[in-house]
KETI-110509 format. One record per residue (C-alpha): residue number from 1; residue in one letter; x, y, z. Coordinates in steps of 0.1 Angstrom, whole numbers, padded with zeros to 4 digits. Example, Ala and Ser with C-alpha at 12.3 -4.5 7.8 and 13.67 -1.06 7.14 Angstrom:
@i:1, aa:A, px:0123, py:-0045, pz:0078
@i:2, aa:S, px:0137, py:-0011, pz:0071
//
This chain:
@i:1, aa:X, px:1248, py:-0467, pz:-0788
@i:2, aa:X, px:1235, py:-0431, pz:-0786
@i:3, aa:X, px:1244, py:-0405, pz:-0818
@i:4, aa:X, px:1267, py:-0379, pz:-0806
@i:5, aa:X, px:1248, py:-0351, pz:-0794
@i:6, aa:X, px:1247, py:-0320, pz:-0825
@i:7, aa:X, px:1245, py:-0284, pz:-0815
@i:8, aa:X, px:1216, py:-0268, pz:-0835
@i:9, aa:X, px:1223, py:-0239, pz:-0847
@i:10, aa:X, px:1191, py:-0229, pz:-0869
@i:11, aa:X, px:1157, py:-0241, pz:-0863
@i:12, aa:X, px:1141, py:-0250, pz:-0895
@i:13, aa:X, px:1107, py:-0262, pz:-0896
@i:14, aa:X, px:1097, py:-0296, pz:-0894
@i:15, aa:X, px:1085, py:-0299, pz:-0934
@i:16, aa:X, px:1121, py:-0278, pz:-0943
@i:17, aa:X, px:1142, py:-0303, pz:-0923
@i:18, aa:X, px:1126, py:-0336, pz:-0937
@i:19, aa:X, px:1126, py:-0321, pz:-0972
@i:20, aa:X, px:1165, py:-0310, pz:-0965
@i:21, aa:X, px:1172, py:-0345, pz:-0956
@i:22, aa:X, px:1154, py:-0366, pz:-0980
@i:23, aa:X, px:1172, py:-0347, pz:-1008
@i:24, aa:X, px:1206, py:-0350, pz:-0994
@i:25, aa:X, px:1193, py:-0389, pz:-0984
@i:26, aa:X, px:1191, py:-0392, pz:-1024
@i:27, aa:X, px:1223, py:-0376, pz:-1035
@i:28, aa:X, px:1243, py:-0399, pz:-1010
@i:29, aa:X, px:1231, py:-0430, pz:-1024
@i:30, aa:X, px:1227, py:-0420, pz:-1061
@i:31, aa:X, px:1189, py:-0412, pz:-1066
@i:32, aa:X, px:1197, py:-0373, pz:-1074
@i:33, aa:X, px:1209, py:-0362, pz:-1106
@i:34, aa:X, px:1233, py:-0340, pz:-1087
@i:35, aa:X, px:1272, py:-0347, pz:-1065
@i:36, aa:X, px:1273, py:-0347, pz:-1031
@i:37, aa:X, px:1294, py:-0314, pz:-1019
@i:38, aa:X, px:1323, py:-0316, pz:-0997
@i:39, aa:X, px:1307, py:-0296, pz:-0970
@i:40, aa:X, px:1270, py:-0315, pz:-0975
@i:41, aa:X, px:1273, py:-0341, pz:-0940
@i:42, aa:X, px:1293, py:-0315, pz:-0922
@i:43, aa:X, px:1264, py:-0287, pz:-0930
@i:44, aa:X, px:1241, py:-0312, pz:-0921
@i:45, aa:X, px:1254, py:-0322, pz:-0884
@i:46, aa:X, px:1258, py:-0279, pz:-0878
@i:47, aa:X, px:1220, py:-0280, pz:-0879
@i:48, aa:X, px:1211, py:-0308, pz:-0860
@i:49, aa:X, px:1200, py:-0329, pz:-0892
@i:50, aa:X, px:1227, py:-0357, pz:-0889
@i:51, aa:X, px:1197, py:-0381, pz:-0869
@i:52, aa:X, px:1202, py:-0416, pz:-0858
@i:53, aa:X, px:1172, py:-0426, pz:-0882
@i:54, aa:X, px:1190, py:-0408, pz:-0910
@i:55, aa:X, px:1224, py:-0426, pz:-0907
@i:56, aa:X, px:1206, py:-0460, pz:-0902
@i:57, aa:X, px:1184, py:-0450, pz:-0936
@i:58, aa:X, px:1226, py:-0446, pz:-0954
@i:59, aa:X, px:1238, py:-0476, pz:-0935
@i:60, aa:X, px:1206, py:-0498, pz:-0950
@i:61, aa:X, px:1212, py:-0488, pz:-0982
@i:62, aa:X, px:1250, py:-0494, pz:-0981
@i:63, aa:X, px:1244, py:-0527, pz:-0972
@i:64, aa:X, px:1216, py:-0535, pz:-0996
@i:65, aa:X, px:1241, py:-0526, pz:-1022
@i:66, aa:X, px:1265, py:-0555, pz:-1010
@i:67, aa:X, px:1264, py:-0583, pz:-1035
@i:68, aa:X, px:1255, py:-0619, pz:-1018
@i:69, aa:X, px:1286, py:-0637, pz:-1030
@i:70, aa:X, px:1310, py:-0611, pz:-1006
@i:71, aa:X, px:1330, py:-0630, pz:-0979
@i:72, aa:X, px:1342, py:-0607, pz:-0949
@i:73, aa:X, px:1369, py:-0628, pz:-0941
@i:74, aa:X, px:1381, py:-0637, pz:-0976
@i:75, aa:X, px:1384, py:-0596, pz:-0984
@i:76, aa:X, px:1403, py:-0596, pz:-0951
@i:77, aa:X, px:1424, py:-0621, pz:-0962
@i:78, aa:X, px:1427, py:-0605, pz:-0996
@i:79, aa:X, px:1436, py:-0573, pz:-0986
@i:80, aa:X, px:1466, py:-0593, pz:-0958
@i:81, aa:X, px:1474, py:-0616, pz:-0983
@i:82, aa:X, px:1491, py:-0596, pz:-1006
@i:83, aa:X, px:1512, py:-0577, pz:-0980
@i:84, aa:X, px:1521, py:-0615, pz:-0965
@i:85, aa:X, px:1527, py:-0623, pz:-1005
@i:86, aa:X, px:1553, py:-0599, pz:-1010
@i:87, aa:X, px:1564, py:-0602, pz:-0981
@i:88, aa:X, px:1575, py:-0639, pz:-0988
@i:89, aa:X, px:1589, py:-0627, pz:-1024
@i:90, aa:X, px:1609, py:-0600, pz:-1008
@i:91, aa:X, px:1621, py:-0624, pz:-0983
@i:92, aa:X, px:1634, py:-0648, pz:-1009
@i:93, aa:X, px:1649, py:-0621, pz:-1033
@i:94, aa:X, px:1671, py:-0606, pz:-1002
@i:95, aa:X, px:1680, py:-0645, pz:-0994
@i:96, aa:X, px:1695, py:-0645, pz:-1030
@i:97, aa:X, px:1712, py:-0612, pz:-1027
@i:98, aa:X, px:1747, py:-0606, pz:-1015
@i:99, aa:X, px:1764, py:-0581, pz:-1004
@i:100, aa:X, px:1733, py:-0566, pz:-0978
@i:101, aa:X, px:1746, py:-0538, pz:-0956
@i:102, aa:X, px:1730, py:-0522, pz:-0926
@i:103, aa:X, px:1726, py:-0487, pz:-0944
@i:104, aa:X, px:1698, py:-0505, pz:-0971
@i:105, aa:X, px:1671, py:-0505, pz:-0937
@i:106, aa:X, px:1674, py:-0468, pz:-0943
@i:107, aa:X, px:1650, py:-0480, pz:-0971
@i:108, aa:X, px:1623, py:-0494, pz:-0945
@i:109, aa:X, px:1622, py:-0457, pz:-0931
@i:110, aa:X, px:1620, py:-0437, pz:-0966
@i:111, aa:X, px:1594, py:-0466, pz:-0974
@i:112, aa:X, px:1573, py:-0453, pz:-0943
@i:113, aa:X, px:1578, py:-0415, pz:-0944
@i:114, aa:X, px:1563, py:-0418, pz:-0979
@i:115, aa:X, px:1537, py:-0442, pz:-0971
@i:116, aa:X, px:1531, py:-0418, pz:-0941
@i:117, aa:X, px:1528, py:-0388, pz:-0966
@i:118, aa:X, px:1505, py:-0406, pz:-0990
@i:119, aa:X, px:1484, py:-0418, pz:-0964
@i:120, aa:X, px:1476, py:-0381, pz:-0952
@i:121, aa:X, px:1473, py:-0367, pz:-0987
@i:122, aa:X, px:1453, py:-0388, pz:-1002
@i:123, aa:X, px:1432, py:-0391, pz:-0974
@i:124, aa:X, px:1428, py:-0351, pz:-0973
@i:125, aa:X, px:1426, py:-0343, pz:-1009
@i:126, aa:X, px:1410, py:-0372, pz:-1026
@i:127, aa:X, px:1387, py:-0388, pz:-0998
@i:128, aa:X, px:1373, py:-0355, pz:-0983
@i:129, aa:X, px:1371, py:-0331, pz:-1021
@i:130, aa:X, px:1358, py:-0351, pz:-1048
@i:131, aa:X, px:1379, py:-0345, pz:-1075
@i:132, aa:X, px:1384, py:-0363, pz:-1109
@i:133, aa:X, px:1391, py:-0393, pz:-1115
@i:134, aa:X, px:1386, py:-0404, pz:-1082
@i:135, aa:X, px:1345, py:-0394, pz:-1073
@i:136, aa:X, px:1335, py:-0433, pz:-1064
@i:137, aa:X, px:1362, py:-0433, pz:-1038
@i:138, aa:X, px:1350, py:-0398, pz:-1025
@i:139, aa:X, px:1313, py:-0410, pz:-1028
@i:140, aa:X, px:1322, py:-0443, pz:-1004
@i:141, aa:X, px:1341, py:-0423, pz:-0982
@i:142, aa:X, px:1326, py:-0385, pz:-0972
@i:143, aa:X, px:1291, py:-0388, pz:-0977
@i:144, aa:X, px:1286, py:-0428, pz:-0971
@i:145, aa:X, px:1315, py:-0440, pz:-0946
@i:146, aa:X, px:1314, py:-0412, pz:-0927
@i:147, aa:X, px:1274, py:-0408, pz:-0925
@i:148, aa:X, px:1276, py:-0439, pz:-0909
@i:149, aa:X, px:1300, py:-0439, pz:-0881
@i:150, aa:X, px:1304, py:-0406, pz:-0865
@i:151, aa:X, px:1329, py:-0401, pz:-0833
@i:152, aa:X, px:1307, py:-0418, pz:-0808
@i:153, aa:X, px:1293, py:-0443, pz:-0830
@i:154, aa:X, px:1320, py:-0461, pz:-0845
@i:155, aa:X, px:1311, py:-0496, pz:-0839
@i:156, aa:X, px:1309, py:-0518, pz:-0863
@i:157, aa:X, px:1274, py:-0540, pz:-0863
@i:158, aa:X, px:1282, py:-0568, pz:-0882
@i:159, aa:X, px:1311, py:-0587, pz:-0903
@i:160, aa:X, px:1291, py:-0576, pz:-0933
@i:161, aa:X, px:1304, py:-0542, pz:-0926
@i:162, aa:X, px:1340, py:-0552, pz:-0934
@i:163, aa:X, px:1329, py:-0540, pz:-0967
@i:164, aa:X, px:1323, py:-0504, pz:-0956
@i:165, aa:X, px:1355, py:-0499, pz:-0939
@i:166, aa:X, px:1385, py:-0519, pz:-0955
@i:167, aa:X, px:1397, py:-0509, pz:-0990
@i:168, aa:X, px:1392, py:-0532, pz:-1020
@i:169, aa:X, px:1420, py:-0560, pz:-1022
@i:170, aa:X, px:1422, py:-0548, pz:-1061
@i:171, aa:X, px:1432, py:-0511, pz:-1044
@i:172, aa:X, px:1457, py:-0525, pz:-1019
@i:173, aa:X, px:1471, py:-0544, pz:-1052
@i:174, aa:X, px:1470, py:-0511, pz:-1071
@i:175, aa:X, px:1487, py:-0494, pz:-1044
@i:176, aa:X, px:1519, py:-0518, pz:-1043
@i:177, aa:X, px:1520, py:-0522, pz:-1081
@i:178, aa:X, px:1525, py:-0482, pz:-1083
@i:179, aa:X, px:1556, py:-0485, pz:-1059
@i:180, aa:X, px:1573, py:-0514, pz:-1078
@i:181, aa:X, px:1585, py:-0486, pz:-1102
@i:182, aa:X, px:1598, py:-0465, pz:-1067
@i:183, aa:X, px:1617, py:-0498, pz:-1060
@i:184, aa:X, px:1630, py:-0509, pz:-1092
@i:185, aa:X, px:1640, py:-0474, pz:-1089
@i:186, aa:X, px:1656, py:-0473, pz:-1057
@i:187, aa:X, px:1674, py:-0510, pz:-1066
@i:188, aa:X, px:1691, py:-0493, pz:-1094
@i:189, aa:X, px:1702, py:-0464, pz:-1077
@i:190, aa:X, px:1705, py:-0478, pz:-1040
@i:191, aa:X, px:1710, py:-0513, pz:-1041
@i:192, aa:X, px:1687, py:-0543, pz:-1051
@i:193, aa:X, px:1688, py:-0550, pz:-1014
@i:194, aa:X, px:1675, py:-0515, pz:-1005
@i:195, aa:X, px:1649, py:-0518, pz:-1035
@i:196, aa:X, px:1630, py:-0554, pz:-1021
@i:197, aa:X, px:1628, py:-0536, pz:-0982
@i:198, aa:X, px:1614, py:-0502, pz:-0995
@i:199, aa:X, px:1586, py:-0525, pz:-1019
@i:200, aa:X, px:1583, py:-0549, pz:-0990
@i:201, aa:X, px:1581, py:-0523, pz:-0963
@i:202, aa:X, px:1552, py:-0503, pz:-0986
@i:203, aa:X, px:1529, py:-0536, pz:-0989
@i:204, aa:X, px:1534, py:-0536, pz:-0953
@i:205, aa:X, px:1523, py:-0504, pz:-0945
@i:206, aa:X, px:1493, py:-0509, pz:-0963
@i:207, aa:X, px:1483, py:-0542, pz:-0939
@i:208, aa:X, px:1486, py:-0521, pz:-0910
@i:209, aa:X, px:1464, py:-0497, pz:-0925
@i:210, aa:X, px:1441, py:-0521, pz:-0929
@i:211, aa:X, px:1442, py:-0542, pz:-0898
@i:212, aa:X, px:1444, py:-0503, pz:-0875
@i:213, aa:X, px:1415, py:-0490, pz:-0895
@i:214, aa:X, px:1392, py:-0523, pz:-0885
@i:215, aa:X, px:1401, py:-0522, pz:-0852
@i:216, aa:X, px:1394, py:-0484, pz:-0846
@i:217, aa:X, px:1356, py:-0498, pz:-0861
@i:218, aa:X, px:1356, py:-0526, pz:-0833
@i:219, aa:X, px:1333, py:-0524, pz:-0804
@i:220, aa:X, px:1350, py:-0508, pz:-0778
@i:221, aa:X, px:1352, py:-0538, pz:-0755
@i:222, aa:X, px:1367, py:-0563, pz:-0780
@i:223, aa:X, px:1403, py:-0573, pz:-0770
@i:224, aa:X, px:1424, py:-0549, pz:-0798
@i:225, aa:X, px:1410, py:-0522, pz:-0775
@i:226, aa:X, px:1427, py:-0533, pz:-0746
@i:227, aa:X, px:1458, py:-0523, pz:-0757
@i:228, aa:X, px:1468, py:-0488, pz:-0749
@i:229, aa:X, px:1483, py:-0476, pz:-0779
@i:230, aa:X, px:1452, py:-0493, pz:-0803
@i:231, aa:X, px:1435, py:-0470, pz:-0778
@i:232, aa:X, px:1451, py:-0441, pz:-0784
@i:233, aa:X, px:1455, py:-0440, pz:-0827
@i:234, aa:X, px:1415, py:-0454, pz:-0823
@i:235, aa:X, px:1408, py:-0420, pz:-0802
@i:236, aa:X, px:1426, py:-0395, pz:-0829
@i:237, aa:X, px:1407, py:-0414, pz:-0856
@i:238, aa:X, px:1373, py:-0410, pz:-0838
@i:239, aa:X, px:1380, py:-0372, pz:-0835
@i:240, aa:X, px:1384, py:-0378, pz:-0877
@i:241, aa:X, px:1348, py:-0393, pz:-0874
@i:242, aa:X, px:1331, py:-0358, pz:-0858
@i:243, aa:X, px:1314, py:-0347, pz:-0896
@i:244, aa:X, px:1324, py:-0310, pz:-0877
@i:245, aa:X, px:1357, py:-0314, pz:-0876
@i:246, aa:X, px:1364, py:-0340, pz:-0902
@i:247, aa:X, px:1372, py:-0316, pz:-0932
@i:248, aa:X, px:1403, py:-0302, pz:-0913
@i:249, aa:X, px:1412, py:-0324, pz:-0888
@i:250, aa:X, px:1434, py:-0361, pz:-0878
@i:251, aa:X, px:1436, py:-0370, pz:-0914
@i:252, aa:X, px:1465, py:-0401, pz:-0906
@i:253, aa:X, px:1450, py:-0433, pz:-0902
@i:254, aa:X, px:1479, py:-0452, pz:-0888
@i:255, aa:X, px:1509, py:-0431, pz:-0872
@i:256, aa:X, px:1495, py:-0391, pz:-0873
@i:257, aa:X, px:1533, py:-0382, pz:-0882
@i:258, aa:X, px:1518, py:-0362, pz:-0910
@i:259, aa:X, px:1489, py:-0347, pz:-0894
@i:260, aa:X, px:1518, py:-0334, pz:-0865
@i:261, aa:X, px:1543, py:-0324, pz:-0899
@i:262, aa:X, px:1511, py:-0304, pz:-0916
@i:263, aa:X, px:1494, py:-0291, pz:-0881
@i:264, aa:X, px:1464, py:-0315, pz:-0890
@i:265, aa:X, px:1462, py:-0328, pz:-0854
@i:266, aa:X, px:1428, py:-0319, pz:-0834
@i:267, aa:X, px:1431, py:-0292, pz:-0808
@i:268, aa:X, px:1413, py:-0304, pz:-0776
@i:269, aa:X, px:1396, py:-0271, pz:-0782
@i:270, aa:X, px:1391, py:-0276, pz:-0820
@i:271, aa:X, px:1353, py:-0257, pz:-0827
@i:272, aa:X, px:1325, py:-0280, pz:-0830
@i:273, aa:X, px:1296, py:-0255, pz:-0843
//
């Protein structure tokens, strides 16, 4: 599939340009003893220096680094697995609670704002600025994940590549141990009934992260793409995908509530130069 085409808006020399991206080459994939910047891939696609050959050179290298025991299908299944896991738990709890009322789903919907929240926050502030402690996610992210599939090149190219797009089952485990407290929370001062939905509801949340994010890396003519709506959420997360506009722009992964709250969402007009 062709590389979106890059307006150039400088024309270095030849020598400048492979110097330029041999350095920056190094930096993404650790061979520098500098950090990436923020601005360093969208810099790079303003003048034309964000080639085909170059993201293939990050995407070989990302790969290389993939150790040979990894199993596609059993991170996929750990990253599910512990949303279907307490999911079951919760299921079991709420069986053994009495007293449920209607006003505890209210819980489900608080569960999701936040999530919602998170989700753009994080993605904004933590996966697009490298800030401490959180540089390795920032390094996977900015200068590696997005190097590699830009708007019209989102595809991925083999299962192997589950590994450069899902999030570690050990982070999707970190992420619903950090809301226990929030439900524990919530139990004591809602009910228990309204604590187990907002925990449950949060793991969740996470599995459709998960599960939209692959599919919006799925060739476009594999069967999650014929729905209209996958269609749609895939569409405002390509826009996400353009290094030009991905500092400021379509930061929600799942629902873009958020990115409509904070005025994140893409103008059809938004500048790409």
């Amino acid at each position: 599939m062709p590389t979106p085409t890059l307006e150039v808006l400088s024309s270095p020399s030849a020598a400048s340009v492979k110097t330029a991206e041999s350095a920056a080459d190094a930096v993404r994939t650790g061979e520098a003893g500098v950090q990436a910047s923020d601005e360093t891939v969208v810099v790079d696609a303003r003048v034309g220096r964000l080639t085909e050959a170059r993201r293939e050179r990050v995407r070989q290298r990302a790969l290389a680094e993939i150790p040979w025991w990894y199993s596609p299908w059993g991170h996929l299944a750990g990253t599910t697995g512990i949303g279907v896991g307490v999911l079951a738990l919760s299921a079991y709890e709420l069986h053994a609670i009495s007293g449920f009322v209607w006003t505890d789903l209210f819980a489900v919907l608080v569960a999701c704002l936040v999530a919602n929240f998170f989700e753009w926050r994080v993605h904004k502030g933590i996966l697009h600025k490298r800030t401490w402690p959180w540089e390795i996610i920032y390094d996977k992210h900015t200068p590696m994940h997005h190097m590699i599939y830009v708007e019209e090149d989102m595809a991925l190219r083999s299962t192997a590549e589950f590994r450069l797009v899902l999030i570690p089952a050990a982070g999707v485990l970190g992420i619903v141990l950090a809301a226990t407290p929030f439900a524990v929370g919530i139990g004591k001062l809602w009910s228990a009934s309204a604590g187990w939905l907002f925990l449950v509801a949060t793991s969740l949340f996470m599995v459709s992260y998960e599960l939209l994010h692959l599919s919006y890396h799925a060739p476009k003519t594999s069967i999650v793409n014929r729905l209209a709506i996958l269609r749609i959420l895939r569409a405002h997360h390509a826009k996400h995908h353009d290094p030009r506009l991905m500092q400021r722009w379509n930061f929600n992964v799942t629902v873009p509530l958020f990115d409509w709250i904070m005025g994140t969402i893409a103008p059809r007009d938004a500048p790409r130069s």
